[in-house]
C-alpha positions in Angstrom: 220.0 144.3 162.9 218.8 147.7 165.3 220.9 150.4 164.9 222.1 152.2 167.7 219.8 155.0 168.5 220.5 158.7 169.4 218.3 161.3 170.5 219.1 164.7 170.7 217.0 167.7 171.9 218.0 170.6 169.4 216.4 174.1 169.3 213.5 174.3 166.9 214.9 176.7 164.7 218.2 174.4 164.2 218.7 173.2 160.2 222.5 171.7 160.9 222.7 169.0 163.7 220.5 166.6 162.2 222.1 167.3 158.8 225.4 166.9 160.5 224.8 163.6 162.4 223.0 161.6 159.5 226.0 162.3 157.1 228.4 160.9 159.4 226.2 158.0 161.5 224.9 156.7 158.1 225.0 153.0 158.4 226.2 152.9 161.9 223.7 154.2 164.2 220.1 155.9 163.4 219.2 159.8 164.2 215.7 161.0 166.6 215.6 164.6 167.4 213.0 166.1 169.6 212.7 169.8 169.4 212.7 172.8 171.8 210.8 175.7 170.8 213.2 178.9 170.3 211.2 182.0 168.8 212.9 183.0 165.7 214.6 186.4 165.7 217.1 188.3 168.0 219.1 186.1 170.8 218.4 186.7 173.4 218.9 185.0 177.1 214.8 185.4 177.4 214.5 183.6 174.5 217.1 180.8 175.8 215.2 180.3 179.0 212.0 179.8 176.9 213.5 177.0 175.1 214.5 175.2 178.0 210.7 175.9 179.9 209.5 172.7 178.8 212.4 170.1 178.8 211.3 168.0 180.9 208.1 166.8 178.6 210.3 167.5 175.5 213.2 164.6 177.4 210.3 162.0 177.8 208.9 162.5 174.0 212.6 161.5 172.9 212.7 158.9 175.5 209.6 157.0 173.7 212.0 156.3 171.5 214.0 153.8 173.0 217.3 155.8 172.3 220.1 154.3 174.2 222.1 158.4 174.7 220.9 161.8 174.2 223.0 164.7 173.1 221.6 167.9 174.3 223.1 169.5 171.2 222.8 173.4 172.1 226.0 175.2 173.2 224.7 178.6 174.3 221.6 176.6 175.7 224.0 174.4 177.7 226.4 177.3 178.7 224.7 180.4 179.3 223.7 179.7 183.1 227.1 178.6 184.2 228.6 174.8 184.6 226.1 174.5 187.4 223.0 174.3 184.7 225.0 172.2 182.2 225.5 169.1 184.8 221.2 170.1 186.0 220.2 169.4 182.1 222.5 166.0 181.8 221.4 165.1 185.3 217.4 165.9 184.3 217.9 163.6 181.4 219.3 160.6 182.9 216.7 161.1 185.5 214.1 161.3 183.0 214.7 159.4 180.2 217.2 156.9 181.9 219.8 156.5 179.2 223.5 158.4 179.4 223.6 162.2 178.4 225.8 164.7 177.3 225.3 168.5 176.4 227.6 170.4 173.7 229.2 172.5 176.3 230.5 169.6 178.2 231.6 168.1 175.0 233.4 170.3 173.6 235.5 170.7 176.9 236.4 167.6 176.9 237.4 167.5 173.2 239.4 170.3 173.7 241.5 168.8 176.9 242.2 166.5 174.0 243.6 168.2 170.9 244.9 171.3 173.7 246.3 170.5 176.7 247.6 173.7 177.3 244.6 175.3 177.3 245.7 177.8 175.1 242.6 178.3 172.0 241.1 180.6 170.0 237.2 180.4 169.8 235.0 181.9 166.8 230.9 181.9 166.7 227.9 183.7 165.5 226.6 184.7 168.6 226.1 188.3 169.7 228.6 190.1 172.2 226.3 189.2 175.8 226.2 185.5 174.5 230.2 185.9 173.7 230.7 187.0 177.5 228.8 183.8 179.2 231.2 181.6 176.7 233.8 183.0 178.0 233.2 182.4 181.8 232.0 179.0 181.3 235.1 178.0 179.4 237.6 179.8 181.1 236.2 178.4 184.5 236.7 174.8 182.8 240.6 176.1 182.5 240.8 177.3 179.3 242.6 180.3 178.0 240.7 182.0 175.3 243.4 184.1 173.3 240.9 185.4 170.8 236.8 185.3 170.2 235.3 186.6 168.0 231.5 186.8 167.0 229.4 188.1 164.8 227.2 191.0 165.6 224.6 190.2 162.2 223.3 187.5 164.3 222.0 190.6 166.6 219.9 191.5 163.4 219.6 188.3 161.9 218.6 185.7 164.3 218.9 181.9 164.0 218.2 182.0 160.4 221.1 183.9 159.8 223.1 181.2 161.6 221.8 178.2 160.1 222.1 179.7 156.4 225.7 180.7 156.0 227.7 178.8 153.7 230.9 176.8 155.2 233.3 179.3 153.2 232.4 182.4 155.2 232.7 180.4 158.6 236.4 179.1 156.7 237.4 182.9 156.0 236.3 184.5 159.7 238.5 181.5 161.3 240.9 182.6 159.5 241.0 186.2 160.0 240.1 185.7 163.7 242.7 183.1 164.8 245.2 183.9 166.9 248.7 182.6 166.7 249.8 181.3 169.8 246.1 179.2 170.1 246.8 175.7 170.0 242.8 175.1 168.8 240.3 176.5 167.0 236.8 176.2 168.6 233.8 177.2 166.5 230.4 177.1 168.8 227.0 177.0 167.8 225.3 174.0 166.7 223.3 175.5 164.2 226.5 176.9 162.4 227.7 174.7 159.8 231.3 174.4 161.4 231.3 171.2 161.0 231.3 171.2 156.7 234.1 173.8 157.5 236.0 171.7 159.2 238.8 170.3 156.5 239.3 173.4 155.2 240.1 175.4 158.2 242.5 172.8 159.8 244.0 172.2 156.5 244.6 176.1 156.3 245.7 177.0 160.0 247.6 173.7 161.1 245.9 173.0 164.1 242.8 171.0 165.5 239.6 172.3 164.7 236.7 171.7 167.4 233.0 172.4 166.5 229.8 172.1 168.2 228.6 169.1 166.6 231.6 167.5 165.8 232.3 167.9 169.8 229.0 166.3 170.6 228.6 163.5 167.7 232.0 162.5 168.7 230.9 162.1 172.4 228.3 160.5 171.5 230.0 157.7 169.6 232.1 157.0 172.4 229.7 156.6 174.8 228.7 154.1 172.5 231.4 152.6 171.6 230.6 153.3 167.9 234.2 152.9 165.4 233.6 155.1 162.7 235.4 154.2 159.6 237.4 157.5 158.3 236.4 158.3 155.2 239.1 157.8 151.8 241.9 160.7 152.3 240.8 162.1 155.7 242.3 161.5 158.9 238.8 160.5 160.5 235.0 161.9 160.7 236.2 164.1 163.3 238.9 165.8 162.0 242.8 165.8 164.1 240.5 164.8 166.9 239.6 161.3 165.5 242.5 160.4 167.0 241.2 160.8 170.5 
């Protein structure tokens, strides 16, 4: 029997999709990543717009393939030019690789209309204050009210390695000291945080759903698959409150 197959283009720097995906696909659909070249070091928008220089030949290498969806599984690389460039990079890879496409940014809206209706949510990341801002206006023009964001500056001095290398506790403890109370969601952006591992814990702590990055995509993903991923013994589903969606 062949598996399922999904590609997703991830920055080159990025330790924690591929990590994330295997764990939960395992058995029920197979993993092929193509990478975009991101220079290590401070984020920068320059370095975002390098990454994203050469998608097009980086789309057909995955497309060799033979994946049947690709998950552009970058949230600041889908966001930071606006909704406009989100539906360009799903429309350049349907055009190009001819299978169905979603990016994290569109995603995680669309898990988030689920588990909030109100709008109402709190959002946490490891992004610098600029890359903060352009969250902001891309969710917010996607209806959402954003009660409380926080980020964290060391990822100024730190750069992706920072990121990827933080241990699920710390993410656990700045949701929790950076949630506000009248949010009826947690969203923790940035694919190559490990949000994901912290997931339990933090909607075990605070009550609510709890949306990540690449829980937002893998989960968009198996749906447009129409994958039925078995929850795992004493959870409520692979994704969290929002397996119920």
């Amino acid at each position: 029997m062949v598996l399922p197959r999904i590609g997703v283009l991830i920055p080159s720097t990025n330790t924690a999709v591929e990590a994330d995906f295997q764990r939960v696909l395992a058995g029920h659909a197979s993993v092929h990543s193509e990478r975009l070249f991101i220079p290590d070091g401070q984020m920068s928008e320059a370095h975002l717009d390098e990454m994203n220089r050469d998608l097009e030949a980086r789309i057909r290498s995955l497309a060799s393939a033979k994946v049947d969806v690709v998950a552009y599984a970058c949230t600041s690389g889908s966001f930071y030019k606006g909704a406009a460039w989100d539906e360009a990079v799903i429309e350049t890879v349907q055009r190009v690789a001819g299978v169905p496409c979603t990016t994290t940014s569109k995603a995680v809206a669309e898990a988030l209309r689920c588990v909030a209706p109100s709008g109402a949510i709190a959002a946490i990341t490891p992004y610098p204050e600029w890359t903060n801002q352009r969250l902001r206006q891309y969710y917010e023009a996607q209806g959402f009210s954003i009660l409380a964001l926080a980020g964290d500056e060391r990822s100024a001095r730190g750069g992706h390695r920072f990121v990827n290398d933080q241990d699920p506790a710390e993410i656990v403890r700045f949701g929790l000291e950076n949630m506000h109370e009248d949010a009826r969601a947690l969203f923790c952006s940035c694919t190559a945080w490990r949000a994901f591992e912290a997931l339990p814990a933090l909607e075990a702590a605070l009550g609510i759903p709890v949306v990540t990055s690449n829980q937002a995509t893998l989960w968009k993903a198996s749906r447009m698959l129409n994958l039925q991923l078995p929850a795992q013994a004493g959870t409520s589903g692979p994704f969290g409150r929002l397996s119920h969606f």
